[in-house]
VEXZA-316439 format. One record per residue (C-alpha): y, x negated, z negated; residue number from 1; residue in one letter. Coordinates in nm, 3 decimals, padded with zeros to 5 digits, always signed. Each point is the difference from the previous one (the first is absolute). Layout:
BEGIN
> v,u,w,resi,resn
> Y,X,Z,NUM,A
...
***
This chain:
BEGIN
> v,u,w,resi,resn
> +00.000,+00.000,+00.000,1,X
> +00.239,-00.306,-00.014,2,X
> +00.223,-00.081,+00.311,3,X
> -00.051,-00.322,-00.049,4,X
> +00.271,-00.094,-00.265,5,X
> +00.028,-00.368,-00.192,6,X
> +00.206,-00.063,-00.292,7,X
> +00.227,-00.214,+00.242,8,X
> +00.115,+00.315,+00.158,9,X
> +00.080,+00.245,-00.268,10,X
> +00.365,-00.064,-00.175,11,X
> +00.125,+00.114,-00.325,12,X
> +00.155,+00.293,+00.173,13,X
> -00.286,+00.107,+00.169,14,X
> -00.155,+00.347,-00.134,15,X
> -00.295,-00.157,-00.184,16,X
> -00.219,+00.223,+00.182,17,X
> +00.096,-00.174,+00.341,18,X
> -00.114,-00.341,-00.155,19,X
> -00.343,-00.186,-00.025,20,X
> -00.159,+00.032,-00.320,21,X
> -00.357,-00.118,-00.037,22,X
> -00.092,+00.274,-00.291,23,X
> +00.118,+00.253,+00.213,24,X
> -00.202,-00.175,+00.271,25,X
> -00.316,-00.037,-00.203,26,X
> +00.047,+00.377,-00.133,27,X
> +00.041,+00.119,+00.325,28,X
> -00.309,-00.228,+00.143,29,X
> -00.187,+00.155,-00.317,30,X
> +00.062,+00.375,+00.127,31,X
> -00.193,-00.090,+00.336,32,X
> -00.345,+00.022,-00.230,33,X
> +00.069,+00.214,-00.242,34,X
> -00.163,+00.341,-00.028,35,X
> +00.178,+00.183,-00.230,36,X
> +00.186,+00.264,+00.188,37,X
> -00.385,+00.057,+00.174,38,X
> -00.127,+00.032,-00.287,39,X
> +00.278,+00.230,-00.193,40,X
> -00.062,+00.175,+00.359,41,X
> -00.329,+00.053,-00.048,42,X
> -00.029,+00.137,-00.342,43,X
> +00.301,+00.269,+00.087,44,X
> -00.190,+00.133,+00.307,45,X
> -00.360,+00.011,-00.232,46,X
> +00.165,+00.302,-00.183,47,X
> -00.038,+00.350,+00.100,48,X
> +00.357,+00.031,+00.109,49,X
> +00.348,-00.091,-00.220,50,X
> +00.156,+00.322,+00.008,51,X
> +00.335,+00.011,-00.212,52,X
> -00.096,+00.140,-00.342,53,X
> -00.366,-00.032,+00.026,54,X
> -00.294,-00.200,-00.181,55,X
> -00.031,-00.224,+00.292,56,X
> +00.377,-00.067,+00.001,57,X
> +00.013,-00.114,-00.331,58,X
> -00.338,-00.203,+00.067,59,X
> +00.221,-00.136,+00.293,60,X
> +00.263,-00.112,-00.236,61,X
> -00.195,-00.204,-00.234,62,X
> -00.172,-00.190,+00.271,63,X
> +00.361,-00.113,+00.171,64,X
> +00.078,-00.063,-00.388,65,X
> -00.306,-00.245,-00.070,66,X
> +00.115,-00.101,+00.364,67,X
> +00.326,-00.099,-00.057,68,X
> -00.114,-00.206,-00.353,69,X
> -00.239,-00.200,+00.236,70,X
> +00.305,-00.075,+00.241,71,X
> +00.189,-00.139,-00.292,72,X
> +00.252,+00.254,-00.073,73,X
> +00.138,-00.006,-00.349,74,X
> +00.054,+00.321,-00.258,75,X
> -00.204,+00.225,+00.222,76,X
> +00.048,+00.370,-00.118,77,X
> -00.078,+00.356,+00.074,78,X
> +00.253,+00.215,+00.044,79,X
> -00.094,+00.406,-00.074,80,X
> +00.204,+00.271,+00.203,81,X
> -00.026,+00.391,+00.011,82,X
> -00.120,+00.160,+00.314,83,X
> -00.127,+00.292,+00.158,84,X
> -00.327,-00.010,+00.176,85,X
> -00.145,+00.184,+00.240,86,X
> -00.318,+00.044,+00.048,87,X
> -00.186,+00.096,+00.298,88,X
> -00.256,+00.289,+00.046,89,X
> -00.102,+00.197,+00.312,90,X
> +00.202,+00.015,+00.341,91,X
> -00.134,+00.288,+00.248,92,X
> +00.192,-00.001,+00.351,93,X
> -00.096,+00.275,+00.252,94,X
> +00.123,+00.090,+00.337,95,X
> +00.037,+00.366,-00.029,96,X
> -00.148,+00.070,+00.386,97,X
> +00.056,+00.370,+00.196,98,X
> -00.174,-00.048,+00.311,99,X
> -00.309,-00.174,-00.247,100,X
> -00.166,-00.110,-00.277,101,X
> +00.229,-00.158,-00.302,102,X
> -00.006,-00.396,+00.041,103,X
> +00.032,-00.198,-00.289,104,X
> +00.107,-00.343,-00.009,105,X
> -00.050,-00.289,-00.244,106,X
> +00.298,-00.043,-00.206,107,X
> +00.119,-00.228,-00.307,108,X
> +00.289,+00.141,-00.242,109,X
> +00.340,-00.209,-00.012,110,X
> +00.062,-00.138,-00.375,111,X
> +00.195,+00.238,-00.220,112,X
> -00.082,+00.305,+00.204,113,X
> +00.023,+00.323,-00.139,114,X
> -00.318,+00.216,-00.050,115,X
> +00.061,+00.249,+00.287,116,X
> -00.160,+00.260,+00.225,117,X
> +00.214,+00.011,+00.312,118,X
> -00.044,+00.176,+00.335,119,X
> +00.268,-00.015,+00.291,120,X
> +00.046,-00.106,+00.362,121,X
> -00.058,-00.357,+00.112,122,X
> +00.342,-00.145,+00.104,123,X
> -00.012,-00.352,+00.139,124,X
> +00.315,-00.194,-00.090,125,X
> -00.156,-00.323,+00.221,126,X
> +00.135,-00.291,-00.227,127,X
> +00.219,+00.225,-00.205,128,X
> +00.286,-00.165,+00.022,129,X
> +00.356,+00.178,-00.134,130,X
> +00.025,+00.078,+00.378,131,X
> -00.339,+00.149,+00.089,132,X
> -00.001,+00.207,-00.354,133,X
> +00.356,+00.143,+00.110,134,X
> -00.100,+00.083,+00.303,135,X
> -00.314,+00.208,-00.124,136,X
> +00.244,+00.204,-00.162,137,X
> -00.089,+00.352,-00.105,138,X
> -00.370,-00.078,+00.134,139,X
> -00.029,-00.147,-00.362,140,X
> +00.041,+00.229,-00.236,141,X
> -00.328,+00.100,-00.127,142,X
> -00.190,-00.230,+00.175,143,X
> -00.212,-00.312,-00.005,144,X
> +00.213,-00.309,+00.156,145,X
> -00.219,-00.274,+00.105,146,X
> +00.148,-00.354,+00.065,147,X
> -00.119,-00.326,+00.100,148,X
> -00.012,-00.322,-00.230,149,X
> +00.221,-00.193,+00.265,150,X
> +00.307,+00.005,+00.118,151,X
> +00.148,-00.036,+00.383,152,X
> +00.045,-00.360,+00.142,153,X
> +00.313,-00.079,-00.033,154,X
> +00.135,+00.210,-00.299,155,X
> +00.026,-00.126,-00.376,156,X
> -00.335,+00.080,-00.224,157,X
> +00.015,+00.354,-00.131,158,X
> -00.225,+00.030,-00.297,159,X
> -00.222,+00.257,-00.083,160,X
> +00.156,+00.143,-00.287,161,X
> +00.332,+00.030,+00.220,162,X
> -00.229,+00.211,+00.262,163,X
> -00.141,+00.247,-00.323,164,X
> +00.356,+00.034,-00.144,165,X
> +00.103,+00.107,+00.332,166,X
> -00.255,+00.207,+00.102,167,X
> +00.026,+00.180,-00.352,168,X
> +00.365,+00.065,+00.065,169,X
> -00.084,+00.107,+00.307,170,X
> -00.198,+00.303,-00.123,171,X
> -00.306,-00.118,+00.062,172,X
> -00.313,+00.097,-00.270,173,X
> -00.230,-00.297,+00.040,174,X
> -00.007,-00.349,+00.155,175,X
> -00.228,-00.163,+00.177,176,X
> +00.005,-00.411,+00.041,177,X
> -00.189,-00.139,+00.330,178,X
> -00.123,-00.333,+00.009,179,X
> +00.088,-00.191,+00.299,180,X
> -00.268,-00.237,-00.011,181,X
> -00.327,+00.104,+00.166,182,X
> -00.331,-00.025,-00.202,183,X
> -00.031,+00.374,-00.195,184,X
> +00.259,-00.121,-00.268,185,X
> +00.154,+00.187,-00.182,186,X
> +00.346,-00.147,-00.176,187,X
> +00.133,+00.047,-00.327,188,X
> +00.312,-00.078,-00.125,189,X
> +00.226,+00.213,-00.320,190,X
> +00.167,+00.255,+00.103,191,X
> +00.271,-00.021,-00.276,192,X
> +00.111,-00.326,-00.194,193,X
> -00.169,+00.089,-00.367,194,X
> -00.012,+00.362,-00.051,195,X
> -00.210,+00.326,+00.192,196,X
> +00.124,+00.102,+00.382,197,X
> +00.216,+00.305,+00.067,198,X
> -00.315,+00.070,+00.200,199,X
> -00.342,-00.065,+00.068,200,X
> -00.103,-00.285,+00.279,201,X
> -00.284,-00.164,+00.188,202,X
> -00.088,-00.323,+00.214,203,X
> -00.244,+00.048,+00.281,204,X
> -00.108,-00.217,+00.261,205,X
> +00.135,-00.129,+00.336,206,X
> -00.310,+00.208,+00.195,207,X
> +00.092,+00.278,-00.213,208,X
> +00.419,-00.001,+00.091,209,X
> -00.162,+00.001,+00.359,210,X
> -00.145,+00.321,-00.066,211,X
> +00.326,+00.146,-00.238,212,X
> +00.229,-00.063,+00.294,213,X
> -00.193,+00.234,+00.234,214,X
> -00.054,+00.281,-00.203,215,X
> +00.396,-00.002,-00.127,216,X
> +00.086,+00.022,+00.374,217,X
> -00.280,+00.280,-00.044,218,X
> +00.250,+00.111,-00.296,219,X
> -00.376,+00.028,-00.214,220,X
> -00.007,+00.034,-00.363,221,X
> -00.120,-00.160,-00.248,222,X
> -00.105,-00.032,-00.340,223,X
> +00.039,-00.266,-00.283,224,X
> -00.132,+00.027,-00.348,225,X
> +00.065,-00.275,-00.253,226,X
> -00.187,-00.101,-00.321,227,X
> +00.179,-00.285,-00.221,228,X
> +00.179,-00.038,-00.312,229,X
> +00.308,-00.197,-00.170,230,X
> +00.021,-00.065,-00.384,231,X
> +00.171,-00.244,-00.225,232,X
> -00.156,-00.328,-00.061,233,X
> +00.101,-00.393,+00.012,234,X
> +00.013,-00.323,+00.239,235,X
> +00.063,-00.372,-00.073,236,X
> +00.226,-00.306,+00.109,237,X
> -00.191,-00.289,-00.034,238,X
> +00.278,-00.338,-00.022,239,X
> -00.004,-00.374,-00.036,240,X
> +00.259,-00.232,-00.026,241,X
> +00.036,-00.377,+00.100,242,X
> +00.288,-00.250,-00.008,243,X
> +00.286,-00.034,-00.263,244,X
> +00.150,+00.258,-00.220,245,X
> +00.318,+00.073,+00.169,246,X
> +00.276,+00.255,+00.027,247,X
> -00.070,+00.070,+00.331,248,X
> -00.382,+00.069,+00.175,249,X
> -00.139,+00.071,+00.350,250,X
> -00.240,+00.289,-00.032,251,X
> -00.342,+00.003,+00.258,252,X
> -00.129,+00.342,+00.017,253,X
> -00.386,+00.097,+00.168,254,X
> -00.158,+00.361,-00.033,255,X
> -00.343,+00.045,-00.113,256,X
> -00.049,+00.274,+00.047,257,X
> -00.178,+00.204,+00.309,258,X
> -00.091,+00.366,+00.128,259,X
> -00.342,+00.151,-00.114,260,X
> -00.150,+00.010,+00.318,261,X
> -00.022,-00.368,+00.102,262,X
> -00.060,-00.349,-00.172,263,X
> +00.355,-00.049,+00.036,264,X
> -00.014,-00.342,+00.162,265,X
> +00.298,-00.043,+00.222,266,X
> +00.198,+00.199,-00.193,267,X
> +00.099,-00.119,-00.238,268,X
> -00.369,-00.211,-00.086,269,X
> +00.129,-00.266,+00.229,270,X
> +00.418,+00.025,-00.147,271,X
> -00.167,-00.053,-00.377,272,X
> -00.213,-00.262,+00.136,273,X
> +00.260,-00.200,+00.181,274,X
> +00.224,+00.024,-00.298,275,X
> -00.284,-00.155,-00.274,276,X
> -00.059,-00.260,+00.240,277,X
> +00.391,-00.091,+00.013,278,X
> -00.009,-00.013,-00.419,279,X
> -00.272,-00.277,+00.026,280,X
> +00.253,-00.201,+00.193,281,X
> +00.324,+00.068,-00.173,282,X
> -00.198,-00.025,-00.345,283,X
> -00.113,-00.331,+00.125,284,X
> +00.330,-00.142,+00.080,285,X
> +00.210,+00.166,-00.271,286,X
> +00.023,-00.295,-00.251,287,X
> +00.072,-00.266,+00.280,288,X
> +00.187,+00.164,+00.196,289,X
> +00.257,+00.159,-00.314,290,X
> +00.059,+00.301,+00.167,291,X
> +00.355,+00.118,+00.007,292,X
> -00.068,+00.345,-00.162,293,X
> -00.328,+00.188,-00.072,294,X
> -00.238,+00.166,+00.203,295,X
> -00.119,+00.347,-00.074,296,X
> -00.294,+00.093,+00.177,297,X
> -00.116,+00.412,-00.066,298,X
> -00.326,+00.169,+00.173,299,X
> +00.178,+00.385,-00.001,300,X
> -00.221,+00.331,-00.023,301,X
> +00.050,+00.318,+00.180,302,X
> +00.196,-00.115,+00.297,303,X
> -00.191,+00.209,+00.236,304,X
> +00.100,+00.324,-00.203,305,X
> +00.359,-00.078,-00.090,306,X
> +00.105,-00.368,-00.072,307,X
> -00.058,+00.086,-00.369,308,X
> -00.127,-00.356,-00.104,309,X
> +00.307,-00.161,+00.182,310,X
> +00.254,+00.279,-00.156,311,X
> -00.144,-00.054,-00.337,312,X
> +00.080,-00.348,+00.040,313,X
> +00.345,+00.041,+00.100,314,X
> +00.053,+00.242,-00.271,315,X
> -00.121,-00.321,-00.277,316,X
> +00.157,-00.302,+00.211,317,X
> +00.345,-00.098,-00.053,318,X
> +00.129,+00.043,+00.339,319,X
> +00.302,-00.289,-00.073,320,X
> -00.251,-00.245,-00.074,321,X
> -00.215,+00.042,+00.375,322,X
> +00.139,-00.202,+00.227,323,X
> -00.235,+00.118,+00.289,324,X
> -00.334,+00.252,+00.053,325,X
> -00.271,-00.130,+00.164,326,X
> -00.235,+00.267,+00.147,327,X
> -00.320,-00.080,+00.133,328,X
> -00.148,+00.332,+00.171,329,X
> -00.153,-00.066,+00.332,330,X
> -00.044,-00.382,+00.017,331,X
> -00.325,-00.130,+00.007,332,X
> -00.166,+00.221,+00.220,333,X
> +00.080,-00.148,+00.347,334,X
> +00.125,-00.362,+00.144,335,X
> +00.318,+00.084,+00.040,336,X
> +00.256,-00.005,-00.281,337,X
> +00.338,+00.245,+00.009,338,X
> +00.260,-00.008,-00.219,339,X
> +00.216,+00.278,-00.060,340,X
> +00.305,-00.086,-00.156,341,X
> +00.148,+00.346,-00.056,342,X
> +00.328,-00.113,+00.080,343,X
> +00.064,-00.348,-00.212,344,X
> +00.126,-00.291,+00.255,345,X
> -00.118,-00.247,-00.299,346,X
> -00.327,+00.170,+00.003,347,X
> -00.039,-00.011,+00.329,348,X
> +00.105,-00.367,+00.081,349,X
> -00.223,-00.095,-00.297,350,X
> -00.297,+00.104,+00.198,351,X
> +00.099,-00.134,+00.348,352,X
> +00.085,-00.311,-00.200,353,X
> -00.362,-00.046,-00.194,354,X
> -00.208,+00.094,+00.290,355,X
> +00.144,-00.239,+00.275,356,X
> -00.031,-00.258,-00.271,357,X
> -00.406,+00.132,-00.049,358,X
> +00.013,-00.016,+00.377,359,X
> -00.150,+00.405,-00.038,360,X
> +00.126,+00.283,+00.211,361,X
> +00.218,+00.324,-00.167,362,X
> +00.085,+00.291,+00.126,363,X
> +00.361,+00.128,-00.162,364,X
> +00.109,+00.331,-00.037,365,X
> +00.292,+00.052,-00.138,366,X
> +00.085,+00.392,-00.078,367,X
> -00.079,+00.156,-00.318,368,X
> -00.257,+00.273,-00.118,369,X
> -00.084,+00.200,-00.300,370,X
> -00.368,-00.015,+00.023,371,X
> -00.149,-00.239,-00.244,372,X
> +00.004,-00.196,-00.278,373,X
> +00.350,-00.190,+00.064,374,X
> +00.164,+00.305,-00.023,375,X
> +00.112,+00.086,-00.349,376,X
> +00.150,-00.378,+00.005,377,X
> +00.141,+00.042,+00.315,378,X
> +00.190,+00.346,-00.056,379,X
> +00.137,-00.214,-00.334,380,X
> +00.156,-00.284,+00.249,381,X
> -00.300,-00.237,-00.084,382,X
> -00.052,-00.191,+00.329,383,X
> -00.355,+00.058,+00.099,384,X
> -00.231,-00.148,+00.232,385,X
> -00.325,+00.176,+00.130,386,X
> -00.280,-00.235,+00.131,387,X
> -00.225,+00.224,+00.225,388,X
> -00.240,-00.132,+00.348,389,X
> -00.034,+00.089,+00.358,390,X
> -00.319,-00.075,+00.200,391,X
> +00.086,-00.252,+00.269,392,X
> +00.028,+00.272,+00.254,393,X
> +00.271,+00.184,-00.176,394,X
> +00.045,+00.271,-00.308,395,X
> -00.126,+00.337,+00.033,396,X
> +00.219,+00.251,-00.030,397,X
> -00.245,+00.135,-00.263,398,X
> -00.236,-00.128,-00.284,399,X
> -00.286,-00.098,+00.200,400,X
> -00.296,+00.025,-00.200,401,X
> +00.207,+00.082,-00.312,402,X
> +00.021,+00.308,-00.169,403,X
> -00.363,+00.070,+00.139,404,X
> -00.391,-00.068,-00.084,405,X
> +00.012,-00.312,+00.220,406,X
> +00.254,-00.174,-00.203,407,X
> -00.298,-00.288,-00.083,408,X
> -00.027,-00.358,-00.145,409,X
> -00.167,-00.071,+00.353,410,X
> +00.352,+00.071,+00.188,411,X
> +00.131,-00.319,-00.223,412,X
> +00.029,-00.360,+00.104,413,X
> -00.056,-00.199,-00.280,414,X
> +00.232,-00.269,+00.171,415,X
> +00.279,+00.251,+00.084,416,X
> +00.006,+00.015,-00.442,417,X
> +00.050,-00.356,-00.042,418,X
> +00.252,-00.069,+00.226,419,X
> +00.190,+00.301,-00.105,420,X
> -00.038,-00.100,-00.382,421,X
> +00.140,-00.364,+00.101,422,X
> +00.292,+00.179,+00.190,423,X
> +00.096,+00.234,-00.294,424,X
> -00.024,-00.278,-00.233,425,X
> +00.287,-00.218,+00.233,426,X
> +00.188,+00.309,+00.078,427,X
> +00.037,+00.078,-00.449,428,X
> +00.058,-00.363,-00.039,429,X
> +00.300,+00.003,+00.237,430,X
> +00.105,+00.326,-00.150,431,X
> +00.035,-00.165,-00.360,432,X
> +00.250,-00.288,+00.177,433,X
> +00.188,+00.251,+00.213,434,X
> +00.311,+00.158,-00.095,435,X
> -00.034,+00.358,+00.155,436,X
> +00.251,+00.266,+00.019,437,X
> -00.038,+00.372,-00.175,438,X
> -00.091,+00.271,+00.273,439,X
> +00.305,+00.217,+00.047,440,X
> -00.063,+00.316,-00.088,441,X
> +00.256,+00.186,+00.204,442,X
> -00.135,-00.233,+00.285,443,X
> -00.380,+00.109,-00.062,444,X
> +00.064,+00.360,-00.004,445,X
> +00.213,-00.025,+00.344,446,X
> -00.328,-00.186,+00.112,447,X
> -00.200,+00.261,-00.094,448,X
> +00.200,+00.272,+00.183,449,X
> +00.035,-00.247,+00.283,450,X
> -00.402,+00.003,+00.023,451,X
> +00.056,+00.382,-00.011,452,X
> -00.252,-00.035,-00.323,453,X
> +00.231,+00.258,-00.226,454,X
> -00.137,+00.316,+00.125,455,X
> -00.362,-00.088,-00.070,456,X
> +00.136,-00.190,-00.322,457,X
> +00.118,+00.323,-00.078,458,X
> -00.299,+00.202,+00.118,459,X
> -00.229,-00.219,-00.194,460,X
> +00.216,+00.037,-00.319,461,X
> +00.053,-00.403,-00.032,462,X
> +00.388,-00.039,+00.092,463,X
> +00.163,-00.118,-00.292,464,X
> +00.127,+00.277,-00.223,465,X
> +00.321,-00.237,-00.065,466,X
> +00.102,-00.058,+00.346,467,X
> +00.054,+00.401,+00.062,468,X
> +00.359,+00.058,+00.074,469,X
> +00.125,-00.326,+00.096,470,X
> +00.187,-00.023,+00.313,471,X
> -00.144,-00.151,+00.311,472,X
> +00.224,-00.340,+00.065,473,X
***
């Protein structure tokens, strides 16, 4: 990972990252063999599943805990929040068939659906973007939208809770979420962030939405009945620290947890993984090195039903004191690394910086989104940086496997996990050294609306309470 360096080179102005250092070196030359993140990989995808608020989650969370002690971190704690947890029972999807016999369809219930019986025209909303929903119109009320998990070429990423919330407004009674990746998978992803739906919904399969979209231009009914429940009950933040006791910190954030219908490996198996395997090297080079300010590193619960690991640790953190979030969702899982700098120049030229000196390729993107664990730091002004992957071809403009039964330890390269660790590990070094600005916040809402992201902010009940009835600059 070195560019080839010698002490000769560096100065005493030099960022210290940018110089040679031969325990960096050796740590970094150490992370080639070790097996750690496999191995933290491995036990997280033996479970059942890690769904927020379960038995398995909380299994989950003292495995990364008796992870993160191997790696070296120092005053490892768990961290108990309150949650609501849903709990899935049986889905029943039938197309409700005039001119022949009823058809049902396999079908998997979206996380913190309602219990619900529904019946009511199919209406296809294509990707169910604000446009196509609008332009469905009256067609919605009472009915059954159904929208695909991607979004046009071209367009910015609308997310699935922005295509319920709008469909809901809309009029419609039920929702129906179709995979666009062929293979009989049916997707799952929470319909609201922590709390039971407006209204009950489903994910069905790509082969299925091929079906749905000829009998809505048939205008058939159908019919949607939902078993699950939501009740009161805990999660945990599982934290380690390493590097002095200063005033100010750099906090590293993974998810641990996953959906109950998969092993959970890509997301966020691979994230958690990546993130362990970047403690072993900071927690190696700590004492050498004297780190300019500490480095805490959190595996977060619940992020695929609300962010509720992340805002619990917002809510305990001392937001003065974090000089910059690290998020780790997404990186691991292919070759390519992309960092998305939600709008912080230092952030941003800190990764271009570290990776041409690792000679490794990033992808940046700069605009800002709500949709993961950065964003109760980032909504604060916290500078946040989200390391996520692309397969070499290019990103898919949906999950992939994720969110589905073929999310699998077999998808992961064991190599793609090193070299990610090794990256995250340079890119939180450079971020303890590196001066970085506060994110506007008058600036990151105009980003938002510039992204057109407020209406399905709004829809999806997630635009910040405190920014209502400020002007637009």
């Amino acid at each position: 990972m070195s560019d080839g360096h010698d002490d000769a080179t560096a100065t005493d102005d030099d960022p210290r990252i940018d110089q040679y250092d031969p325990t960096l070196e050796r740590a970094l030359g150490r992370a080639w063999r070790d097996d750690l993140s496999w191995e933290l990989l491995t036990q997280l995808t033996e479970l059942p599943h890690r769904m927020g608020g379960s038995e398995h989650e909380l299994q989950a969370a003292e495995i990364v805990a008796e992870t993160f002690e191997d790696a070296g971190l120092e005053g490892v704690e768990r961290r108990e929040f309150p949650m609501q947890r849903w709990q899935r029972g049986h889905a029943e999807f039938t197309v409700l068939r005039s001119d022949g016999p009823n058809r049902p369809f396999a079908a998997i219930a979206l996380p913190y659906s309602p219990a619900g019986d529904v019946e009511g025209p199919l209406v296809d909303v294509g990707h169910g973007t604000p446009e196509q929903i609008a332009e469905a119109g009256d067609d919605l009320e009472g009915a059954i939208a159904v929208a695909s998990t991607t979004t046009p070429p071209g367009e910015r990423f609308v997310h699935r809770m922005e295509k319920f919330g709008h469909a809901i407004d809309a009029g419609a009674d039920a929702f129906v979420f179709v995979n666009h990746v062929e293979g009989q998978l049916p997707p799952t992803g929470a319909l609201e962030f922590a709390d039971e739906a407006a209204a009950p919904g489903i994910g069905v399969s790509a082969e299925t939405g091929d079906w749905l979209a000829e009998y809505a231009d048939r205008g058939t009914r159908a019919r949607i009945a939902v078993e699950a429940t939501t009740e009161a009950a805990t999660s945990r933040n599982v934290s380690g620290v390493v590097g002095p006791e200063t005033d100010e910190e750099v906090v590293v954030v993974a998810h641990y947890d996953s959906h109950d219908i998969a092993e959970g490996a890509l997301d966020n198996g691979c994230g958690i993984a990546t993130v362990t395997g970047a403690a072993s090297i900071l927690a190696t080079v700590a004492d050498d090195l004297e780190l300019d300010c500490r480095v805490r590193i959190v595996g977060v619960g619940c992020e695929e039903i609300g962010l509720l690991g992340a805002e619990a640790l917002a809510a305990e953190l001392d937001f003065e004191s974090v000089r910059a979030v690290v998020n780790v969702d997404g990186a691991g899982r292919f070759r390519n690394l992309v960092a998305m700098t939600h709008s912080s120049d230092e952030l941003g030229e800190l990764a271009d910086r570290v990776t041409d000196a690792a000679g490794q390729p990033v992808v940046r993107d700069d605009d800002p989104h709500p949709f993961s664990d950065h964003w109760p730091f980032l909504r604060a002004g916290i500078p946040a940086l989200q390391l996520h992957s692309d397969p070499p071809e290019g990103g898919d403009r949906g999950r992939g496997w994720g969110h589905t039964a073929a999310d699998t330890r077999d998808k992961v390269d064991p190599r793609n996990l090193r070299e990610h660790a090794m990256l995250t590990a340079l890119l939180v070094l450079a971020a303890t050294e590196t001066p970085i600005e506060r994110i506007d916040e008058t600036a990151l809402r105009e980003a938002l609306r510039a992204q057109e992201y407020e209406p399905g902010m709004r829809a999806a009940d997630i635009w910040p309470a405190e920014w209502d009835g400020e002007e637009s600059s």
